[in-house]
N, C-alpha and C positions, 0 to 999 in steps of 0.2 A: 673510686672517689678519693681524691685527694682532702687531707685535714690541715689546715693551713693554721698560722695560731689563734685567727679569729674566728669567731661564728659566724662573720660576715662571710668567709672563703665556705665555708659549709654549705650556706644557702645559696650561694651564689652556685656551686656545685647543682645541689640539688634540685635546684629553678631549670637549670641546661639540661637535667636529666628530666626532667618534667616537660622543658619544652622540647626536644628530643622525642619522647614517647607519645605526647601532643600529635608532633608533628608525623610522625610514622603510622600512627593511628588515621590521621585526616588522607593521609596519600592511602592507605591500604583500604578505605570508604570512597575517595575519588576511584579508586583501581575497579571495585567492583561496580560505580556507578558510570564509568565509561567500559565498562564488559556488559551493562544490562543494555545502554546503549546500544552498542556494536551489535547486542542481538537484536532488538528491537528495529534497528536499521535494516541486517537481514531478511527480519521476520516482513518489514513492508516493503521490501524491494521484491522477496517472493510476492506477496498477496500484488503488488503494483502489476508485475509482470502477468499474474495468473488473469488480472482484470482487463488487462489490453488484450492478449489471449481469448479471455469472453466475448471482447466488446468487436472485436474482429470477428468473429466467428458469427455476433449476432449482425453484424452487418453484412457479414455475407447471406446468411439467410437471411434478412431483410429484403437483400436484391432478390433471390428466389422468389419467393414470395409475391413482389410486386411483378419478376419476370410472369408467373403464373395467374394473376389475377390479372395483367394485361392480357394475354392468352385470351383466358376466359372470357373477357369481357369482347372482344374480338368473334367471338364463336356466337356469345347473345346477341351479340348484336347481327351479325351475317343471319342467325336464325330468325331474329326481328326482320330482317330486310328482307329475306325470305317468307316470310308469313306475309308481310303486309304485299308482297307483288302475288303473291296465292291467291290473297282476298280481292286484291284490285281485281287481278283475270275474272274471276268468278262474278264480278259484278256484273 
């Protein structure tokens, strides 16, 4: 810090070193609040991926599922159409 002969060079010194430590202060709180970002961005580009991942997965068992209770329904029904020409004959 330079002393200049007035007190005006003093403050004016020590305003710069103020807004200096100000401003080193605000970038080292922007610094860790785009690192919480950057992880939070991570953290939901995982969980995003791991949900397309579910959501695929549930859709393919989805089709299963409906491949199988078509099946099934196919079978009641042959066995319906089957009983009802059982009981026709017998009549």
């Amino acid at each position: 810090m330079t002393y200049n002969a007035g007190n005006n060079s003093m403050t004016l010194y020590m305003n710069n070193d103020h807004i200096i430590s100000t401003l080193n202060k605000e970038l080292d709180d922007l610094e860790v609040k785009i690192e919480e970002l950057s992880n939070k961005y991570l953290d939901l580009k995982k969980e995003n991926q791991l949900l397309k991942e579910r959501q695929e997965q549930e859709v393919a068992e989805k089709f299963k599922i409906k491949e199988k209770n078509q099946k099934v329904q196919n079978k009641v029904e042959g066995i319906i159409n089957r009983l009802r020409s059982l009981e026709y004959t017998q009549q």
